[in-house]
C-alpha positions in Angstrom: 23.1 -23.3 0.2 26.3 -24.2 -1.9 29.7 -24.7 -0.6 31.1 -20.7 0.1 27.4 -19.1 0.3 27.0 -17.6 3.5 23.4 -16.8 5.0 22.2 -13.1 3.9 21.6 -10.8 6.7 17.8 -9.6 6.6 17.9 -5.8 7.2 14.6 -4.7 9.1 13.3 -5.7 12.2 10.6 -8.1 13.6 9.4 -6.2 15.7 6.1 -4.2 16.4 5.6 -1.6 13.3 2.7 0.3 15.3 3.0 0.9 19.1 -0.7 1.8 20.7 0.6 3.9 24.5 -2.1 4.4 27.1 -1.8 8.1 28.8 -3.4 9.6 31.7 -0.6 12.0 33.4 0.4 9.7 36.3 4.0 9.2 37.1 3.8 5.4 35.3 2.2 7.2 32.4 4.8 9.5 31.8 7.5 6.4 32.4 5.5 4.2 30.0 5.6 7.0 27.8 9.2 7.1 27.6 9.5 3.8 27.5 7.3 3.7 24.6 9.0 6.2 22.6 12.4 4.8 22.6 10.8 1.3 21.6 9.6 3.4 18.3 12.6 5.4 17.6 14.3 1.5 18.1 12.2 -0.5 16.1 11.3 2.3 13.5 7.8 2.2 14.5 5.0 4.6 14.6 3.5 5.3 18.0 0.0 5.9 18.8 -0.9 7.6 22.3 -4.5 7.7 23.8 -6.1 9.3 26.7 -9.4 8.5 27.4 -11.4 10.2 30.2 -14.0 8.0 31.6 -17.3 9.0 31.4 -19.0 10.1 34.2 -22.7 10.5 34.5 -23.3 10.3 38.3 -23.6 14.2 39.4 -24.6 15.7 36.3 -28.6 15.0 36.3 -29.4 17.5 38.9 -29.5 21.0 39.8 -26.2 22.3 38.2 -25.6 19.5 36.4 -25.0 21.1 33.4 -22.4 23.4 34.7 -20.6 21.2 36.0 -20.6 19.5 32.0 -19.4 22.1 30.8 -16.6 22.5 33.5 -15.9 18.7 32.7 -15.7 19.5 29.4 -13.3 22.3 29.3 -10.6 20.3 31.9 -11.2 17.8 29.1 -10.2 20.0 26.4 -7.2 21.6 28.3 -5.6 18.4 29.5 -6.0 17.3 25.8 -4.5 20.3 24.2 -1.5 20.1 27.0 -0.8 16.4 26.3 -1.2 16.7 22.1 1.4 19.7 22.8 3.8 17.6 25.0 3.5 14.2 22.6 5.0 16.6 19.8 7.2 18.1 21.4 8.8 14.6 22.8 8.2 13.4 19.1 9.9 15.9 17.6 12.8 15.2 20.3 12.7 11.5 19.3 12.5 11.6 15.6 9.5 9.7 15.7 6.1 9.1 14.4 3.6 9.8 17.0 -0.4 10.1 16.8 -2.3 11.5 19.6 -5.5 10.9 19.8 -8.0 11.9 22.7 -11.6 10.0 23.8 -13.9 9.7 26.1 -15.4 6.3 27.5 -14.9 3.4 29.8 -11.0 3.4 29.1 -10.6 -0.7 28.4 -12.5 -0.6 25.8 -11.4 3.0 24.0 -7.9 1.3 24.0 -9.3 -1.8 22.4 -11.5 -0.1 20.3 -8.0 1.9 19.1 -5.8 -1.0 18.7 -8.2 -2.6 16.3 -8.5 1.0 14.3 -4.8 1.5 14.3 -4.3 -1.7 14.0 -1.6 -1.9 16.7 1.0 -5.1 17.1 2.2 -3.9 20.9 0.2 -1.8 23.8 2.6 -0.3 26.1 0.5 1.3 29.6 2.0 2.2 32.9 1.1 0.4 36.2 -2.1 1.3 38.5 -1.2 2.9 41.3 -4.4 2.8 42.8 -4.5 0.1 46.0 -7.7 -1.0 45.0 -6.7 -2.3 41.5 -4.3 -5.4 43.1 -7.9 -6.8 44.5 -10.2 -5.8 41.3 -7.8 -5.6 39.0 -6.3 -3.2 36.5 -6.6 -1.5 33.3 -3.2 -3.0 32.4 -4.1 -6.2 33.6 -7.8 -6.6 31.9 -5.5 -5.9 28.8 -3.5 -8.5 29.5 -5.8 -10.9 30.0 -7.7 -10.1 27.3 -4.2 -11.9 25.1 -5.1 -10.0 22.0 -1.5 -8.0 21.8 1.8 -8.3 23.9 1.0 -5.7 26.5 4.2 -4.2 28.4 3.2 -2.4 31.9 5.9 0.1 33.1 6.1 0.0 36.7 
């Protein structure tokens, strides 16, 4: 730089541009969804939110099995629709970009399978609750240690 130049300030931001959110309606969910929303509205990125019920197969072979599909499969639907309806409406409230999308599947790798598809810079997921998960470990932590995005956990 010459004499009397000064440095040109670089509008925009270095931060994630697509923000992949793990849901499931527990209390660090929701915080991790808040969390997550005013990152985007911050940054100016788009959010991406996922719920993925795992697949269960145990208890569905026998007698009444297939009732009890279909009964799994309409809670599914429902708790879907709810959650798409409450992402909009907290999008709408944000002035944000927000995707919801809703799958079924061992829920690690869903939400690996969707940050390579949307191709996410940042997963943002809220803390296990479960006691089990400090001994086995969690789905936030198996993301973590998987090091191929920052992952944030909200507690």
């Amino acid at each position: 730089m010459e004499s009397g130049e000064t440095a040109g300030f670089e509008l925009g931001t270095d931060g994630p541009s697509v923000i992949l959110l793990g849901v499931d309606d527990s209390t660090t969910s929701i915080r991790a969804g808040w969390y997550a929303m005013g990152l985007a509205r911050r940054q100016g990125a788009k959010l991406v939110a996922i719920f993925v019920s795992p697949m269960a197969t145990i208890g569905t072979s026998g007698p009444g099995g297939a009732s009890l599909t279909v009964a799994k499969d309409q809670a599914f639907a429902e708790m879907v629709k709810d959650m798409r309806q409450r992402a909009a409406e907290a999008a709408e409230e944000f002035g944000i970009s927000l995707t919801f999308l809703a799958r079924r599947g061992e829920p690690f790798a869903e939400i690996c399978r969707a940050a390579d598809e949307v191709r996410a810079d940042a997963i943002v997921v809220g803390a296990s609750t479960k006691a089990g998960h400090r001994f086995v470990g969690s789905l936030a932590v198996r993301l973590v240690r998987a090091g191929r995005w920052p992952v944030t956990v909200v507690p």
